[in-house]
C-alpha positions as CSV (number, residue, x, y, z in Angstrom):
1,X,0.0,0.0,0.0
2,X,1.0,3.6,-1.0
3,X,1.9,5.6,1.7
4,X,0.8,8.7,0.0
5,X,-2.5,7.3,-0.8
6,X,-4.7,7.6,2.4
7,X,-6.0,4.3,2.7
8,X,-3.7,3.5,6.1
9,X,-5.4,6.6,7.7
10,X,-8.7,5.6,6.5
11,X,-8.1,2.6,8.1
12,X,-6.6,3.9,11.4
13,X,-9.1,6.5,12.1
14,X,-12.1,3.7,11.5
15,X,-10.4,1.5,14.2
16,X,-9.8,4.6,16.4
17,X,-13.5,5.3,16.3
18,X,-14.3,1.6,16.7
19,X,-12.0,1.5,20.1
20,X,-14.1,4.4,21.6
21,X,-17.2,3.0,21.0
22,X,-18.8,1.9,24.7
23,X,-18.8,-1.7,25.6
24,X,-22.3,-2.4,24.9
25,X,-21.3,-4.7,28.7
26,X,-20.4,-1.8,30.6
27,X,-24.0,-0.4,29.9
28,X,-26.1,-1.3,33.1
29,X,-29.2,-2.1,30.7
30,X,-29.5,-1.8,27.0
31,X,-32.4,0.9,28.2
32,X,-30.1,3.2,28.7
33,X,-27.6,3.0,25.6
34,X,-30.4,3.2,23.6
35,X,-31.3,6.3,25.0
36,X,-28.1,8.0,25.0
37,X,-28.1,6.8,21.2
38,X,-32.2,8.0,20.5
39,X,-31.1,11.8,21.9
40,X,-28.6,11.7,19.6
41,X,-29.7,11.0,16.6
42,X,-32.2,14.2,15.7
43,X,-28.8,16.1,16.4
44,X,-26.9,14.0,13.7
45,X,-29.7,14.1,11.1
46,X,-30.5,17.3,11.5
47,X,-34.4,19.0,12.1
48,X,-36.2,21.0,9.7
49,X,-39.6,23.4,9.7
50,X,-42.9,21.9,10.3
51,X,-45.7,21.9,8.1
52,X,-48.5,21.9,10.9
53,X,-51.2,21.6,8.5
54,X,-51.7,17.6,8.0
55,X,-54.8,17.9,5.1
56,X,-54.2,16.1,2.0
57,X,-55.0,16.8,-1.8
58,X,-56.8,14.3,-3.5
59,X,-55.1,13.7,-7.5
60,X,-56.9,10.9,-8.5
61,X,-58.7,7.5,-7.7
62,X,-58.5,4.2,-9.8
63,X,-60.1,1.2,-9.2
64,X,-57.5,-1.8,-9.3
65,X,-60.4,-4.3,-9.0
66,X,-59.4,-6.2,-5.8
67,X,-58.2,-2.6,-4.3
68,X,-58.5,1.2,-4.6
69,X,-55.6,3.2,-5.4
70,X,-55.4,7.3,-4.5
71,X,-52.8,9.4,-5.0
72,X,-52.6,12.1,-2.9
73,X,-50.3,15.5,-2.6
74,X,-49.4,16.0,1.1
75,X,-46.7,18.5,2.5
76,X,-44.4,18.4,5.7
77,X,-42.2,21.7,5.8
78,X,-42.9,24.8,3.8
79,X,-42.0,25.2,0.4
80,X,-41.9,21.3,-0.3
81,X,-45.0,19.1,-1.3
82,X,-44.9,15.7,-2.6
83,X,-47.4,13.0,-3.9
84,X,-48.1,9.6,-2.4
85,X,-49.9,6.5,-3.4
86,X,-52.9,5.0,-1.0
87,X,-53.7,1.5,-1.6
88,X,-57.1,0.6,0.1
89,X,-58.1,-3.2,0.2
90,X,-61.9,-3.5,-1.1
91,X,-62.0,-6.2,1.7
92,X,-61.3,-4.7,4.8
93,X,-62.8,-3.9,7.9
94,X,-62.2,-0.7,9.2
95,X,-60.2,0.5,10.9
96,X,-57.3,-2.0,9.4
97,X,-53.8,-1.8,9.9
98,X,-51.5,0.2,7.3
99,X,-47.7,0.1,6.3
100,X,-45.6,2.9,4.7
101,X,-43.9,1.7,2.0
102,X,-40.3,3.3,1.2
103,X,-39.0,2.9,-2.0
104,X,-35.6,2.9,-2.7
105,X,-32.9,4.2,-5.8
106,X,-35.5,4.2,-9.1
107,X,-38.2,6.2,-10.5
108,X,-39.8,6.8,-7.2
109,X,-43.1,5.5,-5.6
110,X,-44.8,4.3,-9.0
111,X,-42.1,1.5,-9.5
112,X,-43.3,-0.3,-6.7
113,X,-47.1,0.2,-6.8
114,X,-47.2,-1.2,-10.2
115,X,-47.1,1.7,-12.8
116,X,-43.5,3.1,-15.0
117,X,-42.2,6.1,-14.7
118,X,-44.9,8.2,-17.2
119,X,-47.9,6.9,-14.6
120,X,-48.8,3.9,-17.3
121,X,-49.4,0.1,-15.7
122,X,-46.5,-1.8,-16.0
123,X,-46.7,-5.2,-17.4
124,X,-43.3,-6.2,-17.7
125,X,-42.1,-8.5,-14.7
126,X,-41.1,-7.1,-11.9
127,X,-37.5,-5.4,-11.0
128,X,-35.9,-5.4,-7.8
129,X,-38.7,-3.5,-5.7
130,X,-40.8,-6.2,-6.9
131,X,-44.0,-4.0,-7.2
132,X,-43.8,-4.7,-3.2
133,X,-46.6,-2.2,-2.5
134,X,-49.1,-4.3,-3.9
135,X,-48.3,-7.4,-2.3
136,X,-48.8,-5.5,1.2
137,X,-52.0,-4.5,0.0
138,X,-53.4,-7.8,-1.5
139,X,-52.6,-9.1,1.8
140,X,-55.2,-7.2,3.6
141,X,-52.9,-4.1,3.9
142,X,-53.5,-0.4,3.7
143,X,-50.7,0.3,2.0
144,X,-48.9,4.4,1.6
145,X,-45.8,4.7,-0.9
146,X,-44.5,8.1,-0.4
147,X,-42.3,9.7,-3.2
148,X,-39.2,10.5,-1.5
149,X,-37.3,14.1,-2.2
150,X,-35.0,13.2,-5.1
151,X,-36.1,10.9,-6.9
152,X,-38.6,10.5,-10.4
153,X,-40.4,13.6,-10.2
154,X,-39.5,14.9,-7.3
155,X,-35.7,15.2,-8.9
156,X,-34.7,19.0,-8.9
157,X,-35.8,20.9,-11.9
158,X,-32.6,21.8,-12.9
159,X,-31.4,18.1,-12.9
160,X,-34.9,16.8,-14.9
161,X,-33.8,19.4,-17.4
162,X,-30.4,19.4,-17.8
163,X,-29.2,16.0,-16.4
164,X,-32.1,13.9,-17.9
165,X,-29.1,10.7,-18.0
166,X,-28.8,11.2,-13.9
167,X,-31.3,8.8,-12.1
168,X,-31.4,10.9,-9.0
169,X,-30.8,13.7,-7.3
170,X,-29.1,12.3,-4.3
171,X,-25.6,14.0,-4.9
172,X,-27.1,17.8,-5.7
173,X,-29.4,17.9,-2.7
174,X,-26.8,16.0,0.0
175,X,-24.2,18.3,-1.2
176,X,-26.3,21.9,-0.5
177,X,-27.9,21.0,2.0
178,X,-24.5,19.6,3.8
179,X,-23.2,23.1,3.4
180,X,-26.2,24.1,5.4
181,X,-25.7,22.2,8.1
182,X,-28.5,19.4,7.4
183,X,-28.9,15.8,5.7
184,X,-30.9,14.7,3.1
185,X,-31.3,11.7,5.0
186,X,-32.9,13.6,8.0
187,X,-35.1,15.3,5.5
188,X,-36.3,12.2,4.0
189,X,-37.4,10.8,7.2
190,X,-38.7,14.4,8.7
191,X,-41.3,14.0,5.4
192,X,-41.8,10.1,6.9
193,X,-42.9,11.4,9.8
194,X,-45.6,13.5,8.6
195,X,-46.7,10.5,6.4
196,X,-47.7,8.7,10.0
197,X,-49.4,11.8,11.2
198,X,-51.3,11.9,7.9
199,X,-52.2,8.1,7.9
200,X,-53.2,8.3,11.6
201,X,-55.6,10.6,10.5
202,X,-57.1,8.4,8.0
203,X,-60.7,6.7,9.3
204,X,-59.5,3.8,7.4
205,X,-56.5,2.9,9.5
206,X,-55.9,2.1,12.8
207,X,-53.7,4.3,14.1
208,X,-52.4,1.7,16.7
209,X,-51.3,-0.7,14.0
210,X,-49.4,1.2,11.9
211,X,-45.5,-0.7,9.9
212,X,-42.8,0.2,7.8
213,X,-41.3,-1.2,4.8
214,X,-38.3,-0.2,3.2
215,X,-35.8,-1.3,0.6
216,X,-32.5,-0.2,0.3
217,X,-31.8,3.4,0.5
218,X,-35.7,3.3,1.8
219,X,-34.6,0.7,4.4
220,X,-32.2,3.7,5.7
221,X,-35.4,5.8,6.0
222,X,-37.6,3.1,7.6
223,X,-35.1,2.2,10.1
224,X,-34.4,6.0,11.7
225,X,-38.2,6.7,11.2
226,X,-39.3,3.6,13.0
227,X,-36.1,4.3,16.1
228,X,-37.6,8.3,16.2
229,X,-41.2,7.2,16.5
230,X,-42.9,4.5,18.2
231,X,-46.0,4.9,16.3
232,X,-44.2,2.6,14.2
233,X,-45.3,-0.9,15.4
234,X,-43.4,-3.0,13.2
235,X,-40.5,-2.6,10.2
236,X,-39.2,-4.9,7.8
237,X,-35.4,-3.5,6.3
238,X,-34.5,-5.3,3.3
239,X,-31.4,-4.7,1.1
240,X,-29.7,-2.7,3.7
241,X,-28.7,-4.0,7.0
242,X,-24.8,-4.2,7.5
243,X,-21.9,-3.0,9.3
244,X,-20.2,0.3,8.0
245,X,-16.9,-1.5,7.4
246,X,-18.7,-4.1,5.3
247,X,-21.0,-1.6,3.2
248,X,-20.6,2.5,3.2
249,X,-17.0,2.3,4.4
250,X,-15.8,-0.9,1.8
251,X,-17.9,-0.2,-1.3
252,X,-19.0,3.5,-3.2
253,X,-22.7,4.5,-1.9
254,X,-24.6,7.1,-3.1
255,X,-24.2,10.0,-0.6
256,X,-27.4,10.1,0.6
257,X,-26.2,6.9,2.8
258,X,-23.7,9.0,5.2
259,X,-24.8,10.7,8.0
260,X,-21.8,13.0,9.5
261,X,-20.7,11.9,12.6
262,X,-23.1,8.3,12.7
263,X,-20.5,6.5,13.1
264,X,-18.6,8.0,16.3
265,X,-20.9,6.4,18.3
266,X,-22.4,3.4,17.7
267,X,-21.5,0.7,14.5
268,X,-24.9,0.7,12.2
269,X,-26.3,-2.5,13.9
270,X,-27.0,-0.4,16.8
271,X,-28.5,2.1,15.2
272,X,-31.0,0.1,13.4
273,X,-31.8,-1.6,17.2
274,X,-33.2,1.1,18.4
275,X,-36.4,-0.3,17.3
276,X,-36.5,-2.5,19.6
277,X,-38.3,-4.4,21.4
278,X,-41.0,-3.9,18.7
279,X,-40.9,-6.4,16.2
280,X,-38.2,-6.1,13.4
281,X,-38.0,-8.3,10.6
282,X,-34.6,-7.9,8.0
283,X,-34.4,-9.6,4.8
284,X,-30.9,-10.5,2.2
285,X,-29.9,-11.6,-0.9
286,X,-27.3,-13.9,-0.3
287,X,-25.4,-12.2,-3.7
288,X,-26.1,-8.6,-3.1
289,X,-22.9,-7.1,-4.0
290,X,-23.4,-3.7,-2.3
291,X,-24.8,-4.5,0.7
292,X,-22.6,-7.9,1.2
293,X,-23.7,-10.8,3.4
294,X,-20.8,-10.8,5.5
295,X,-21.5,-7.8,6.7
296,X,-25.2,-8.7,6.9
297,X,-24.4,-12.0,8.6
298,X,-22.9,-9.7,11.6
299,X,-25.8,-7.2,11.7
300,X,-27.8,-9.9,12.1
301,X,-26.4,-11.5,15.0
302,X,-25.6,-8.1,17.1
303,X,-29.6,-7.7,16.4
304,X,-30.4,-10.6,17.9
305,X,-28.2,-9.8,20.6
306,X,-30.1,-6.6,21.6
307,X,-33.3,-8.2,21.4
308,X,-32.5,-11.2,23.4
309,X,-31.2,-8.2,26.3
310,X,-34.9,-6.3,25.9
311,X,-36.4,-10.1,26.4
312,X,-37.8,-9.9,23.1
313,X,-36.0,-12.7,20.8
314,X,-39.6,-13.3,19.1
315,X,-39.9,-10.1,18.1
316,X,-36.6,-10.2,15.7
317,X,-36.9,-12.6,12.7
318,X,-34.5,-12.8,9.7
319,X,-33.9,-14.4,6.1
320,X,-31.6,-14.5,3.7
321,X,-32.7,-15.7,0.6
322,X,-30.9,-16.9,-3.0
323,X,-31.1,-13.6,-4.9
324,X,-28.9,-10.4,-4.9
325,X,-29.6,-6.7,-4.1
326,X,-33.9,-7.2,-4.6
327,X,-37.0,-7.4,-2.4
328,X,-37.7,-11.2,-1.5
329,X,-40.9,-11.3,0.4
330,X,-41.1,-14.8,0.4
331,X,-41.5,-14.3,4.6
332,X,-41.7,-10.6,5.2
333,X,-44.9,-9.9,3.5
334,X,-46.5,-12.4,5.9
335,X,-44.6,-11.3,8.8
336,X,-45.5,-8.0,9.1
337,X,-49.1,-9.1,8.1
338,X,-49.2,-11.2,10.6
339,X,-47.8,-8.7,13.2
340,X,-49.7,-5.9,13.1
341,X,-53.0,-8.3,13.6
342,X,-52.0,-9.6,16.4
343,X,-50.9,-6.2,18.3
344,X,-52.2,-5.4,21.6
């Protein structure tokens, strides 16, 4: 290795950081790590002007034939509106539970309620979001798929215009907003937040019963939504969970992944436990090459770890399935089904 080249200091500052991180032992209960950790984090994402006013435009209603889908226009800080899709089972009985559903890198919210990027039904097979909106919905799901900031049309203008070859605008809106002092992460989930006051609100739903589903980049937005706010009775994370050194820190990321200062003090595995005891279910490809399983492998059993101290091993479940960086389902769709019925 090059002395010249930085890697060594990388690599020494990591295992600095690493060294100073507390003895999750020396804590006299997980309780209190994970509030030390919880007071921290609104600090590290940043916070950002409220919208107070929760009402909703309606933009249209189609009938899907075993469901309804809405999409509605909703806004959580001034100056900034965005669109969401509501998928209402025909066969429910009110109020029913609901689960946000958080897309990841793509065209935004349409690429996993079943539609391309111009609004049109796709018929092609499914990519790696596997449409998973609407297999939360045709399990008996009320099911709300946000558009995050930054992606299909709610890239900026000036990127839609100019940049029409960039998929995202991940790099333009970390990078200003950085030099203000905020993330683009902490805005992404201070607009998930309002999406669970707005839902609340909904006569359909039951507020008590309320789950989050992301993938990938939207598994980084479920989790910190789900550890801020315990409205959030259950999350399934899939395509995401990892160490730093296996993921961020070993392989490039879009920039929308690092929070400054995350790292200092606690590895992501403990981040993403803040969730518990509530029930947590993360799900693999065995071959995803960005999110690698070794690294998953490890997450995994440090989750189990904190569970198993809150008395809660039956609330964390896992699965690792024969596919690569892609939405499985094979168990999740039915877990989180299954636990938001049986709630108290």
């Amino acid at each position: 290795m090059n002395r010249w080249q930085g890697d060594q200091l990388l690599q020494q500052w990591y295992a600095e950081l690493i060294s100073n991180h507390p003895e999750r032992s020396s804590y006299s209960n997980i309780i209190e790590q994970q509030t030390q950790l919880r007071n921290i984090l609104p600090q590290l994402i940043g916070t950002f002007a409220t919208q107070d006013d929760h009402s909703i435009t309606l933009l249209e209603t189609v009938d899907c034939g075993t469901y309804i889908r809405k999409r509605i226009e909703c806004s959580a800080s001034p100056y900034s509106y965005f669109a969401a899709y509501v998928l209402i089972p025909k066969q429910i009985t009110a109020p029913a539970p609901a689960v946000i559903a958080v897309h990841g890198h793509g065209y935004g919210s349409r690429e996993i309620v079943g539609l391309l990027p111009d609004g049109k039904p796709d018929l092609n097979t499914p990519g790696i979001h596997q449409h998973y909106a609407i297999q939360l919905v045709n399990r008996g799901l009320i099911t709300i798929a946000p558009d995050v900031i930054g992606f299909g049309e709610r890239r900026l203008a000036e990127d839609m215009a100019n940049h029409a070859d960039i998929a995202n605008s991940c790099d333009s809106l970390s990078s200003r907003m950085l030099l203000m002092g905020k993330t683009l992460a902490g805005f992404r989930v201070h607009e998930m937040l309002k999406v669970i006051d707005i839902v609340s609100d909904m006569p359909e739903v039951n507020s008590e019963r309320i789950g989050i589903m992301g993938f990938s980049g939207g598994a980084l937005i479920a989790y910190l939504t789900a550890a801020l706010d315990q409205r959030i009775r259950a999350t399934v994370l899939t395509g995401f969970p990892n160490t730093y050194q296996n993921s961020i820190l070993h392989i490039h990321h879009c920039i929308c992944n690092y929070i400054p200062g995350q790292a200092l003090y606690a590895d992501l595995p403990q981040w993403i436990g803040l969730i518990a005891p509530r029930p947590l279910f993360v799900e693999a490809g065995r071959h995803d090459r960005i999110f690698p399983i070794q690294g998953v492998q490890k997450a995994i059993a440090q989750l189990q770890q904190i569970y198993q101290q809150h008395d809660a091993e039956q609330q964390f479940a896992s699965d690792i399935f024969e596919g690569a960086h892609e939405i499985s389902g094979r168990y999740a769709y039915d877990w989180i089904q299954k636990k938001l019925a049986i709630l108290d």
